[in-house]
C-alpha positions in Angstrom: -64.0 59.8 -41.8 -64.1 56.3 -40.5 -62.5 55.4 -37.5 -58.9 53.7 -36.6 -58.3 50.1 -36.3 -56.7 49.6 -33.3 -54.2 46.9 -32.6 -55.4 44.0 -30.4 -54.1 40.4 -29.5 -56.3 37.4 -30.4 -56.2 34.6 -27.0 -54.7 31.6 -28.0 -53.4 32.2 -31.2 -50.7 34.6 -30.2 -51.8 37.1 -33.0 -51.9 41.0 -33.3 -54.9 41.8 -35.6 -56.6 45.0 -36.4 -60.4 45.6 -35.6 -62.4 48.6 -34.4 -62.3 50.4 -31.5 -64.5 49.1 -28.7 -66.7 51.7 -26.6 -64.9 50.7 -22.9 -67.6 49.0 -20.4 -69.4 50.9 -18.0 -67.6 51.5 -14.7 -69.4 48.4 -12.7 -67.9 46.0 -15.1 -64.4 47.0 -14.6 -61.9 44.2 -13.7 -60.3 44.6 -10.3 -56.7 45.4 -10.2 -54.3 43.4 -7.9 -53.4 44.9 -4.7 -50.2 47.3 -4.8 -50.9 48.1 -8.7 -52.2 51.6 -10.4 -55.9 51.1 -12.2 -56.1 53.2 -15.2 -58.0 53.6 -18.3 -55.6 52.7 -21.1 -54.6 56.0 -23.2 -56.0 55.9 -27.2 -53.1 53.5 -29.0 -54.0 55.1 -32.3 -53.1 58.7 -30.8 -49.7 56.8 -29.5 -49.4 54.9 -32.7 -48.9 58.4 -34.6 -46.3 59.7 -32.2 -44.0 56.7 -32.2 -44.2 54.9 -35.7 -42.7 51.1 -36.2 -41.5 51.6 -32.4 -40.0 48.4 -31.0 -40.4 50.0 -27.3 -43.6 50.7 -27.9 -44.7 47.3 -29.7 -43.5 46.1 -26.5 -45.2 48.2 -24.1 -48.2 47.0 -26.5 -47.7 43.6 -25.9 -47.4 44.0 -22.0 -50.4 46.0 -21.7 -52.2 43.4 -23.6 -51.1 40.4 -21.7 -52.0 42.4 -18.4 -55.5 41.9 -19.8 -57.5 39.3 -19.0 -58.0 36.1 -21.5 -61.8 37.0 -21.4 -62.5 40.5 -21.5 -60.8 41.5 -24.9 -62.0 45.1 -24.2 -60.1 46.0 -21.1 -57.1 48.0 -21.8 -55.1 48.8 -18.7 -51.4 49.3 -17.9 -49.6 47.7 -14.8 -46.5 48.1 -12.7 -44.6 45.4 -13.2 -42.4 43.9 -10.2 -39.9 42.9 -12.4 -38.6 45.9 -13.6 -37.8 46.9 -9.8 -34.8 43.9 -10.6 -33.5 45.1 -13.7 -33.0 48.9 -12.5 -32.0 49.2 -9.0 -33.0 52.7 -8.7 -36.5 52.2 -9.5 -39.4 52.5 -6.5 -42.5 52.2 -6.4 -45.3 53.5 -3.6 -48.6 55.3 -3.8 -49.6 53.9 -7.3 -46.6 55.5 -8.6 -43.3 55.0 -9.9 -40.1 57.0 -9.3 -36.1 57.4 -9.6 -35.2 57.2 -6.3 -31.6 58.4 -7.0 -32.9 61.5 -9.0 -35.4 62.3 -6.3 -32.3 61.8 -4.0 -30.4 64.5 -5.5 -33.1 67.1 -5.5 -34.1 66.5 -9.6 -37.2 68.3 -10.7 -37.9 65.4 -13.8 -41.4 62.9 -14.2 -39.3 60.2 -12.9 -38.4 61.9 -9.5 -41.6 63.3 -8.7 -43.9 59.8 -9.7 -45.0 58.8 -13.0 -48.0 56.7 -13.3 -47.1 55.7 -17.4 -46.0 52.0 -16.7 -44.5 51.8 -19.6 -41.0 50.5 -20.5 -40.1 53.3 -23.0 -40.7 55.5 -20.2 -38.1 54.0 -17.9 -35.4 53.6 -20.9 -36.0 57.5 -21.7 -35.2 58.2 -17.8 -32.4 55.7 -18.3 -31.0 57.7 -21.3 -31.8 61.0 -19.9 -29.0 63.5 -19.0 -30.1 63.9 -15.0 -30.5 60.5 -14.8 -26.7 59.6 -16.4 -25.7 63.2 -14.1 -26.7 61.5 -10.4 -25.5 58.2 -11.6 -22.1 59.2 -12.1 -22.0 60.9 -9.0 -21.0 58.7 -6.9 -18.4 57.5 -8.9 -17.1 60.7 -9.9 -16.9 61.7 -6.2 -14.7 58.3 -5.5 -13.0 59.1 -8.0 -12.3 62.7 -6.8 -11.6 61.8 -3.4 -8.8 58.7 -4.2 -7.3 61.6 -6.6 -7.5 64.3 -3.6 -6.0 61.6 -1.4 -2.9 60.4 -3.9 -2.0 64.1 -5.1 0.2 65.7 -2.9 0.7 69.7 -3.3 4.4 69.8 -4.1 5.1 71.4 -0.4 3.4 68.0 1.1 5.9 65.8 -0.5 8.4 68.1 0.7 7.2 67.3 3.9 7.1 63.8 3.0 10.6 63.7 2.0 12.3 65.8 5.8 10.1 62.9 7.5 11.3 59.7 5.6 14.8 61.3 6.3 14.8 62.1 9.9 13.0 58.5 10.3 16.0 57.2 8.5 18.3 59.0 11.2 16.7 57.5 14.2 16.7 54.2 12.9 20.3 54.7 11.9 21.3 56.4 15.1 22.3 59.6 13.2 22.5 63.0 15.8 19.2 65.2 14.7 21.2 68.4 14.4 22.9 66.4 11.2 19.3 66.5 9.8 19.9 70.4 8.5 23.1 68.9 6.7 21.4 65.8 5.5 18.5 68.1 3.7 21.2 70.2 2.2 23.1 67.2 0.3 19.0 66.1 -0.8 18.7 69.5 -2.2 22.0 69.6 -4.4 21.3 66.1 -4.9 17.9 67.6 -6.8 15.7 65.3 -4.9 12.2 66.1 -6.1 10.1 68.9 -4.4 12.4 69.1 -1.9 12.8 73.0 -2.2 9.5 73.9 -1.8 10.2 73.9 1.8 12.6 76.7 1.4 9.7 79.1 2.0 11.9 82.4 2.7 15.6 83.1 3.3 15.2 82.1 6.5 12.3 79.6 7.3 13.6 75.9 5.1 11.9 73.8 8.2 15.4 72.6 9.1 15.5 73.9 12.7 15.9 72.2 16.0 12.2 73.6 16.6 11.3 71.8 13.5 13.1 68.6 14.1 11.4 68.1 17.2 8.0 68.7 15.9 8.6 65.7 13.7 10.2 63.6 15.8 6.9 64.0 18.3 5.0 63.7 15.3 6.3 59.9 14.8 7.0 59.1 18.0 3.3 60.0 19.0 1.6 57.9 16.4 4.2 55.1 16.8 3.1 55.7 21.0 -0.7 55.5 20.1 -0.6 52.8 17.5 0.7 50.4 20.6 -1.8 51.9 23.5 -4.2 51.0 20.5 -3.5 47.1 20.9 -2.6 47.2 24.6 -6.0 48.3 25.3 -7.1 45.8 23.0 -6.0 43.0 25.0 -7.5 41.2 27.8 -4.4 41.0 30.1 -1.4 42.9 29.8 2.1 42.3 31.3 4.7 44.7 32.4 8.1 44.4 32.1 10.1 46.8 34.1 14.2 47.3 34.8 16.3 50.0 35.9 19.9 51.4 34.5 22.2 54.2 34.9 22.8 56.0 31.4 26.1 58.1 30.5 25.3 61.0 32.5 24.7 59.1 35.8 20.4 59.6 35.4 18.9 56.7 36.7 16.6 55.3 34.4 13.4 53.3 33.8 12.6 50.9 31.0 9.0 50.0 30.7 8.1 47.4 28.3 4.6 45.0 27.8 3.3 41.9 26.8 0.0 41.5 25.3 -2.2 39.2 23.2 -4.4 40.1 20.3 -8.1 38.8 21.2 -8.9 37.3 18.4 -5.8 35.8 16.9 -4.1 35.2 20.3 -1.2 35.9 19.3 1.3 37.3 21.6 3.1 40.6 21.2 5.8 42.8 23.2 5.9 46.1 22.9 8.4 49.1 24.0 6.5 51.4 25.9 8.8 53.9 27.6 12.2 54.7 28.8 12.0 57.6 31.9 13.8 59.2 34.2 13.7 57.6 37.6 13.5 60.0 41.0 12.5 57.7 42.9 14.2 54.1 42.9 12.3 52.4 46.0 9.5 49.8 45.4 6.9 52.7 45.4 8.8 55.3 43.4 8.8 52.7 40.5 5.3 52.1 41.5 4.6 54.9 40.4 6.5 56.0 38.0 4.8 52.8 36.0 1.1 54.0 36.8 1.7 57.5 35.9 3.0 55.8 32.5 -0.1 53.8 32.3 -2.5 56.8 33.4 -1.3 59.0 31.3 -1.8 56.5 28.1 -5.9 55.8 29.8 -4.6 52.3 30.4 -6.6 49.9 33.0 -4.2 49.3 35.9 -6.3 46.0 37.1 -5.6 44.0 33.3 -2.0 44.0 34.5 -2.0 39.9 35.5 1.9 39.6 35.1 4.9 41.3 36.2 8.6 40.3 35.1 11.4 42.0 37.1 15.0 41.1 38.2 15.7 39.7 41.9 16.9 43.0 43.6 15.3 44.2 46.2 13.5 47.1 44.8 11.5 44.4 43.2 10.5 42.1 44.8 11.6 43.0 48.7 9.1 42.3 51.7 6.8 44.2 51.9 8.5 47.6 50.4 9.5 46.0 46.8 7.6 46.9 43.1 5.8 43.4 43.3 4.2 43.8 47.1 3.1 47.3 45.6 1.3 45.7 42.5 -0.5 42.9 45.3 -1.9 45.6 46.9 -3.8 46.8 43.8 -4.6 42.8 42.5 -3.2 39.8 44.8 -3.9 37.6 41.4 -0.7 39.2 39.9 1.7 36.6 39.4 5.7 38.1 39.6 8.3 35.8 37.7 12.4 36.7 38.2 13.6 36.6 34.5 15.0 33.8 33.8 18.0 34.6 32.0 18.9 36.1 34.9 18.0 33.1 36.9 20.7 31.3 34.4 23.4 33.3 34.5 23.3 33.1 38.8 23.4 29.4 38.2 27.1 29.8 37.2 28.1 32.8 38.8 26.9 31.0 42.4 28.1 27.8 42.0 31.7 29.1 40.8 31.6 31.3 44.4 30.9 28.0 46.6 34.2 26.0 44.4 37.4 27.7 45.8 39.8 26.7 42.3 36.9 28.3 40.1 36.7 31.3 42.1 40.5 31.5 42.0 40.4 31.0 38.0 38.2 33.6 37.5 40.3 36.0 39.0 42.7 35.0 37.3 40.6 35.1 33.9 40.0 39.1 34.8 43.7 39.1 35.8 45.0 38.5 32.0 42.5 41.2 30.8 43.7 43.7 33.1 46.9 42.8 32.1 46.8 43.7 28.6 43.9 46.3 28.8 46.5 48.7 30.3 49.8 48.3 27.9 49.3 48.3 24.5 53.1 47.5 24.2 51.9 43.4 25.6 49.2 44.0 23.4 51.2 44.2 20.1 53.7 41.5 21.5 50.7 39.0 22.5 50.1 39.8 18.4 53.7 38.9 17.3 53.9 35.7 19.4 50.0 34.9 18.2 51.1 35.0 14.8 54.3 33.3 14.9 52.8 30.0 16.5 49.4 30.7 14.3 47.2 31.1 16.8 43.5 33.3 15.8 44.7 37.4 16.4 42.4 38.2 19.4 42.0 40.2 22.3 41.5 39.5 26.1 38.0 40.1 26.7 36.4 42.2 29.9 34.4 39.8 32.6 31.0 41.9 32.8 29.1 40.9 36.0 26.0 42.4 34.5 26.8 40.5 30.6 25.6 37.2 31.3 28.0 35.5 28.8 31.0 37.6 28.8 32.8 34.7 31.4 32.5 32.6 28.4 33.3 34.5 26.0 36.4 35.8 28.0 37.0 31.8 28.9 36.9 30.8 25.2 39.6 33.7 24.3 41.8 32.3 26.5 41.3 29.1 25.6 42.0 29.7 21.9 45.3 31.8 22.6 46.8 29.8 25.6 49.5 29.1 23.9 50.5 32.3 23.3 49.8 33.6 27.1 51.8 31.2 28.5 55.0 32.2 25.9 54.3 36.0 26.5 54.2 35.2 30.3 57.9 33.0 30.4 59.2 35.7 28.0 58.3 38.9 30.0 58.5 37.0 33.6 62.5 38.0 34.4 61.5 41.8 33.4 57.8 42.3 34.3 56.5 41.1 38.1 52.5 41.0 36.9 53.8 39.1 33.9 55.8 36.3 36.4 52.6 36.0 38.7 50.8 35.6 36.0 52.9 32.9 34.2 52.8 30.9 38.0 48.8 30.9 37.6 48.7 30.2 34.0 51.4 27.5 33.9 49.6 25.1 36.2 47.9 22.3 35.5 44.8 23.0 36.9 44.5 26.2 35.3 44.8 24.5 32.0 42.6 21.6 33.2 39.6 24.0 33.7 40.0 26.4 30.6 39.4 23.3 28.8 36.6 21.4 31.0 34.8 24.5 31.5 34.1 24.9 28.1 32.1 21.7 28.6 30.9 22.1 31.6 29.3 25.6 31.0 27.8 24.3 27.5 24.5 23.2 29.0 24.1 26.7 30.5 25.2 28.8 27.7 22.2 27.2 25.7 19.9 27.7 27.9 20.7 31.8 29.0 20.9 31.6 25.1 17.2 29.8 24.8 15.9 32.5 27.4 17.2 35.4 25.7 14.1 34.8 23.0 11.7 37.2 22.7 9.2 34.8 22.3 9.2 31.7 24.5 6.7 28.7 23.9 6.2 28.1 28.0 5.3 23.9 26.5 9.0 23.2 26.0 11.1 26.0 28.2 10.9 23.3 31.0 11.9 21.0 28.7 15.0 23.1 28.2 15.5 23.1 31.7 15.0 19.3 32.4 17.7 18.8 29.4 20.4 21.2 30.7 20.3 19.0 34.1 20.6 16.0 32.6 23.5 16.6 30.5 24.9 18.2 33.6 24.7 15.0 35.5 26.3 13.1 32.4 29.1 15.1 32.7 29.3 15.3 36.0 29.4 11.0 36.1 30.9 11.0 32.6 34.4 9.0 32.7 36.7 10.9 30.3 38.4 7.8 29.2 35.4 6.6 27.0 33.3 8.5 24.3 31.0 11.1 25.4 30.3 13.8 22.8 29.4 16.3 25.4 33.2 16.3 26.6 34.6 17.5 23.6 36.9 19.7 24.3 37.6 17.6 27.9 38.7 14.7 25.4 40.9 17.2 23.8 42.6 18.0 27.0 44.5 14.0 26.9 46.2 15.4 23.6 47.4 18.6 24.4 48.5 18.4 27.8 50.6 15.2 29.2 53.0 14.1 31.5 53.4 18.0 32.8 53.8 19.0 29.2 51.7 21.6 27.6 52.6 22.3 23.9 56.0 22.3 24.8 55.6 24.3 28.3 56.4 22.6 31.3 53.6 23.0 34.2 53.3 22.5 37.5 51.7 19.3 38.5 48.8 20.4 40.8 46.0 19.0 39.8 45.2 15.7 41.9 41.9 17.2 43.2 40.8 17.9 40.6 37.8 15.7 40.0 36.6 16.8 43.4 37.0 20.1 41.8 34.6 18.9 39.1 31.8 16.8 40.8 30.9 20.0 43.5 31.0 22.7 40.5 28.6 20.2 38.6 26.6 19.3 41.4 26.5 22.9 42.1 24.8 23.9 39.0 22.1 21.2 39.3 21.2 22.1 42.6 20.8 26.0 41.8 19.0 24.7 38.4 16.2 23.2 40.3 16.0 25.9 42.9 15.8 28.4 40.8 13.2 26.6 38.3 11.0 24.7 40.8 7.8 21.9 39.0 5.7 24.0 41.5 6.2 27.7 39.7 3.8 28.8 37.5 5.6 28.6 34.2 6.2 24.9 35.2 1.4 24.5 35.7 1.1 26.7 32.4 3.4 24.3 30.2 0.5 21.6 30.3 -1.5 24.5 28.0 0.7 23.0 25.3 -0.4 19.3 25.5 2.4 18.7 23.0 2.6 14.6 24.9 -1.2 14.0 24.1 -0.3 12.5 20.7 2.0 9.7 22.5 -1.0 9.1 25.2 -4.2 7.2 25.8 -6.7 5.3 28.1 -6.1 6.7 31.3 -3.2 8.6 30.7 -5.2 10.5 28.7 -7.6 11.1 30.7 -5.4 12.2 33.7 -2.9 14.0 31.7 -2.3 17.9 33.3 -5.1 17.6 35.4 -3.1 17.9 38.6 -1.9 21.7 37.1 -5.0 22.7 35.9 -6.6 22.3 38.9 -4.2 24.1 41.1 -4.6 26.8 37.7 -8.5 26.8 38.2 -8.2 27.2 42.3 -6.3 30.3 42.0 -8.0 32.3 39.0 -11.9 30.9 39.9 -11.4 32.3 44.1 -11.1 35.6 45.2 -7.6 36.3 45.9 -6.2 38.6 49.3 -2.9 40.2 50.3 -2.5 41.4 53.6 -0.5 44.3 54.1 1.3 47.4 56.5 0.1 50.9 55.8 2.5 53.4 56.4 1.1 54.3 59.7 1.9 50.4 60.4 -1.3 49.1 60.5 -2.3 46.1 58.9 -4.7 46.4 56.0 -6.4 43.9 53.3 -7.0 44.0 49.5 -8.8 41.4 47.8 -9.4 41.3 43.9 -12.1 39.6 42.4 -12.3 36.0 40.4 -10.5 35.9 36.9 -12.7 33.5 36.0 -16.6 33.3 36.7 -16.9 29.7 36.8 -15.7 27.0 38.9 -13.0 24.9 38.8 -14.6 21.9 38.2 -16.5 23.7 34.8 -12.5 24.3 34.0 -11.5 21.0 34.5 -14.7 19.5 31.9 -13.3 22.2 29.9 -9.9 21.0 30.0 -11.0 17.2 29.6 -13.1 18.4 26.1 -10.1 20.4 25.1 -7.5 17.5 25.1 -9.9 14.8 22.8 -10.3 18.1 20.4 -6.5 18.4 20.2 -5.5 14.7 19.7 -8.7 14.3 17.9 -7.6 17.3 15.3 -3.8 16.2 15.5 -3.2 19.7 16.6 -0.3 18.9 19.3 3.0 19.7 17.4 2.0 23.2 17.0 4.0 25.9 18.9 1.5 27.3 22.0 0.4 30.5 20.4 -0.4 28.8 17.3 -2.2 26.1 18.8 -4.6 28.5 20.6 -5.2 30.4 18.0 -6.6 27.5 16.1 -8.8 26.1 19.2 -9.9 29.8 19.0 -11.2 29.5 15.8 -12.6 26.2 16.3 -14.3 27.9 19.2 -15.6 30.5 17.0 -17.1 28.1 14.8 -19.1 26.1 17.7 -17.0 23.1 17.4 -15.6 23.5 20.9 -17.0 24.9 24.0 -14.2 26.2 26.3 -14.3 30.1 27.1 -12.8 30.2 30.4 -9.9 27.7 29.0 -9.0 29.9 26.4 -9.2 33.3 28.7 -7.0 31.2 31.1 -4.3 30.8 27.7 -4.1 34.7 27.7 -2.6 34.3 30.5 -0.2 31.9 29.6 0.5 33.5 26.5 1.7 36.6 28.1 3.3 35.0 30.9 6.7 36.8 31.8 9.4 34.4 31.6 12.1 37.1 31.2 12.6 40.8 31.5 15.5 40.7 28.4 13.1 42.6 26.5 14.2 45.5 28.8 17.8 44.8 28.4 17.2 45.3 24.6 15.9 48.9 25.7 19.0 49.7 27.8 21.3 48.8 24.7 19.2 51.4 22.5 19.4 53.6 25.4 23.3 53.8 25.1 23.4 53.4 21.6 21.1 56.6 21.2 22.6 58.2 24.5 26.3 58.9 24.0 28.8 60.7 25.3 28.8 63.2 22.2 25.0 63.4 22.3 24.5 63.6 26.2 22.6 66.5 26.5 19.9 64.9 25.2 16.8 65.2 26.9 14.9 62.3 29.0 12.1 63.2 26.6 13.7 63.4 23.4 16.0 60.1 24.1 12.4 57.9 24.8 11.7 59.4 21.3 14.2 58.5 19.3 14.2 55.0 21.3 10.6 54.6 20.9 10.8 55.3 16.5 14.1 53.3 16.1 12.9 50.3 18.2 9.1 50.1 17.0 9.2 52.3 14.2 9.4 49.3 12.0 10.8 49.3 8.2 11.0 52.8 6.5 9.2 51.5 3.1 5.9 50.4 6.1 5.8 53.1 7.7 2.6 55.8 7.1 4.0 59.0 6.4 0.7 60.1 5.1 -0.6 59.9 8.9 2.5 62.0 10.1 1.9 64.8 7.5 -1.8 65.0 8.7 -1.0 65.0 12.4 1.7 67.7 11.5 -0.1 69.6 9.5 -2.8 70.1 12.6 -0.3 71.1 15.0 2.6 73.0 13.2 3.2 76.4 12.5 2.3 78.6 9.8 4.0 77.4 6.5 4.3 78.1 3.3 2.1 81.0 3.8 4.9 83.8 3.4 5.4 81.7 -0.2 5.0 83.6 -3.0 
């Protein structure tokens, strides 16, 4: 029988032809192999040739093996690896002179391809492709992803019961609603056939509706709530504290703790509610305390606390014994700031006390609440008379020393229902003796005279306790605010109200309603010749506490240069000397070690020094600072608000195209500088909103719960209620298990 032809390809022509079989050449002829390839005798193609008729694979793998050969030796028949098939299948390895599946060997797969296979062929690797172990270990992954989102989405029908007791007690706290309403809430879901929602009736008596269970989900939220916070106070690289103290509804004295941080990447600022205790001890150290056990507890460094912001009393910052002198001992670079809305509202308060007529008037203010607040019968005739001469329906409103606006709010009642007053006065003044001292204090000139030029002359200050009531306050123009209420101060206060000045409106309004001793038809008593004596020192009073009380030397006045908002209007020198003065008096304090010197309680004297803020110099601060303006002007980045501002010189610093580390760790600071403490008034009005007289057995505990989810709990639709079913699932009790 003769022999087969065997396919081979003729160089240069780019035929396949058929000729004889060649004998192959003796071993020392052999052509070498390149390095990292297998060697091998090619198999018989005329034995392959049978097994895989008119096979396009194979005519390929045929046309590879040939080309592998070289152009001269038309004998030598061998197979290589090729490195381009390690491109076109990603699971495909090769090592040792063999090639493998590297997912198959992976998952434990007893096939050619995961133990090595030395057939370079690519039939072989589509057959692996095409395989059913191959397509099994492939899917895997994909399968388990699958799986796992699936696991993750589908909720056993007890689990979105769960779901739906959390989402409603959430609801409650935000809404103020008394948790032992919660069993009555779930009872109106139930008839209301609210899906899966009796699947958590697990016997006649266990439907999770308890006090027991309340509080477990209440801690539930108000622990993940508590640990998302500690999460990005931790985070940042200076924190500050606010702190306050009140007296809730059952006479416990109470501390609000609040804080101030800055994200260290973004730098953007954030305040956060952090607790609301019970206060046993209200000296300096007692709240001392009280804050580091807070801060302990939560594993919360003591020394990143840079800023403090507290009222004036004593407690706070007293000599030597107050919460500030307590906080120097631990770090002299903490920086205390009285909140300036508080600062505002003594502005008023103090200058009324040194001006005899205002003091008198404001008696006389609380007089007229007093007044009414104790006989509805004046009430409803005050009504009657207000709606006969068409005057707004309103009540007398309560002079709060502790509401910073409640004067003018109680001064612009007045003001709007004079009329009225001074008719229910005449009327009830033969009958009713408070009524007929009251109608001699009313119906004077005077009186009138300042009910209206008060409303002016407290305008500047309203705006501003209004501007410092913010919760976020760009430090670049608060001095601005502060230079502004001053000078519109001194125009008033050198205004002459017989020409045009919009900022005596209701001054200029005065000349119409009240001449010749005639006011709206009411005849008053002349007494008003001092009166712009009476004016000029209240005026002069308020500028005067203004600029004590916000000094260019305090801190906040240094940090406003960190905005540079005037660079775009400057250049040449002024440039070049612009907040240079600040920064370096900035750079002193943060680059030095700082001391505070101090009396034991055994009175001796004692020192505590805290190390540098900044490791540098203050001169590498100031080349800092001298780079940093030309970026910003050069950029045209100076009408941004501060935070904003920083966070793009952040990124810019990110980048590489500015080189100023210890200028932008010296804006942390200024970012969560504590201008006010208001933030902790906000926590006293949750306090009493939560804290009532029908829900005053509330514990200390619970109530900083309920405040803590209804003040950062943020929207319901936000919040993750798949976290709080996990947490509660790991800490409850048995459930479901007596289920049937």
């Amino acid at each position: 029988m003769p022999p087969k032809k065997k396919l081979k390809l003729i160089s240069g022509q780019g035929k396949l032809v058929f000729g004889t079989p060649t004998p192959p050449p003796p071993p020392e002829t052999e052509r070498t192999e390149p390095v990292g390839s297998t060697s091998s005798a090619s198999p018989d193609l005329s034995t392959h040739s049978d097994s895989h008729v008119s096979s396009e694979t194979d005519r390929g793998d045929k046309l590879s093996s040939a080309c592998a050969e070289s152009p001269g030796d038309s004998t030598v028949n061998t197979r290589n690896f090729q490195k381009g098939w390690l491109v076109h299948y990603p699971w495909l390895a090769f090592e040792n002179g063999l090639m493998f599946c590297k997912v198959c060997r992976q998952h434990g797969k007893t096939n050619s391809m995961a133990v090595g296979s030395s057939n370079f062929r690519t039939s072989t690797l589509t057959r692996h492709l095409d395989s059913a172990d191959h397509k099994l270990v492939m899917s895997a992954p994909k399968e388990k992803k699958n799986l796992d989102e699936a696991m993750k989405k589908a909720f056993s029908k007890e689990e979105l019961a769960v779901s739906v007791a959390f989402k409603t007690l959430f609801w409650m706290c935000k809404e103020g609603v008394p948790l032992a309403k919660f069993k009555s809430l779930m009872t109106l879901l139930k008839l209301l056939q609210v899906p899966n929602i009796s699947a958590l009736h697990c016997t006649e008596n266990c439907d999770y509706t308890s006090s027991i269970s309340v509080d477990g989900f209440l801690k539930v939220l108000s622990d993940l709530i508590d640990e998302n916070i500690v999460k990005k106070i931790k985070a940042s690289p200076v924190i500050t504290v606010f702190v306050d103290e009140s007296t809730d509804i059952v006479i416990h004295h109470k501390l609000a703790i609040n804080t101030r941080v800055v994200d260290p990447l973004t730098l953007q600022p954030s305040t956060f509610f952090l607790t609301d205790v019970r206060l046993h001890n209200a000296t300096g150290a007692g709240i001392f305390e009280a804050i580091k056990h807070e801060l302990d507890k939560r594993d919360i460094d003591m020394l990143k606390v840079y800023g403090l912001g507290t009222d004036g009393a004593s407690t706070m910052t007293g000599q030597g014994k107050g919460l500030t002198w307590h906080f120097l001992r631990l770090n002299p670079h903490i920086k205390n700031t009285h909140c300036s809305a508080h600062c505002v509202a003594l502005v008023s308060e103090q200058a009324a006390q040194k001006v005899k007529n205002v003091q008198e008037f404001s008696e006389t203010v609380k007089s007229i609440y007093k007044f009414f607040q104790q006989s509805p019968k004046q009430s409803d005739a005050l009504e009657e008379i207000q709606k006969v001469l068409d005057e707004p329906i309103l009540r007398c409103r309560e002079v709060h020393a502790i509401r910073w606006l409640s004067f003018f709010l109680a001064l612009e009642t007045v003001y709007r229902t004079l009329d009225s007053l001074i008719t229910l006065f005449e009327t009830n003044s033969a009958t009713n003796a408070k009524a007929n001292g009251l109608k001699k204090k009313v119906g004077q000139e005077l009186f009138i005279k300042l009910t209206y030029c008060l409303l002016d002359w407290l305008q500047p200050i309203m705006r501003l306790s209004q501007y410092f009531q913010k919760q976020d306050i760009d430090l670049s123009v608060a001095k601005v605010n502060v230079d502004f209420a001053i000078k519109d101060m001194k125009k008033m206060r050198d205004a002459d109200t017989s020409t045009d000045c919009p900022l005596l409106f209701y001054t200029q309004k005065l000349d119409h309603d009240l001449h010749d001793g005639i006011f709206k038809g009411h005849r008053v008593a002349k007494n008003a010749a001092h009166f712009e004596n009476v004016k000029t020192q209240f005026l002069q009073n308020m500028i005067d506490n203004l600029k004590a009380r916000f000094p260019d030397s305090e801190t906040m006045s240094r940090f406003a240069v960190f905005g540079m908002r005037s660079l775009q209007f400057l250049d040449g020198e002024a440039l070049d000397v612009f907040g240079n003065e600040d920064i370096q008096v900035v750079a002193d304090f943060y680059c030095n070690r700082q001391s505070h010197t101090y009396k034991k309680d055994d009175k001796t004297t004692a020192v505590s020094y805290s190390e540098p803020f900044l490791q540098c110099s203050p001169a590498d601060v100031l080349r800092e600072w001298e780079r940093c303006k030309l970026i910003v002007k050069s950029n045209r980045l100076t009408g941004l608000p501060l935070s904003y501002l920083w966070e793009s010189l952040a990124k810019l610093q990110e980048e590489g195209s500015l080189d100023c580390p210890n200028l932008i760790k010296l804006a942390t600071l200024v970012l969560t500088h504590p201008v006010h403490s208001c933030d902790c008034e906000r926590t006293f009005s949750v306090q009493n909103l939560t804290l009532t007289s029908l829900r005053s057995r509330l514990s200390p505990e619970k109530c900083d719960q309920l405040m803590r989810v209804k003040i950062e709990g943020g929207e319901l639709a936000d919040f993750d209620f798949e976290a709080a079913i996990a947490r509660w699932s790991e800490c409850r009790r048995k459930i479901f298990t007596s289920k049937k």
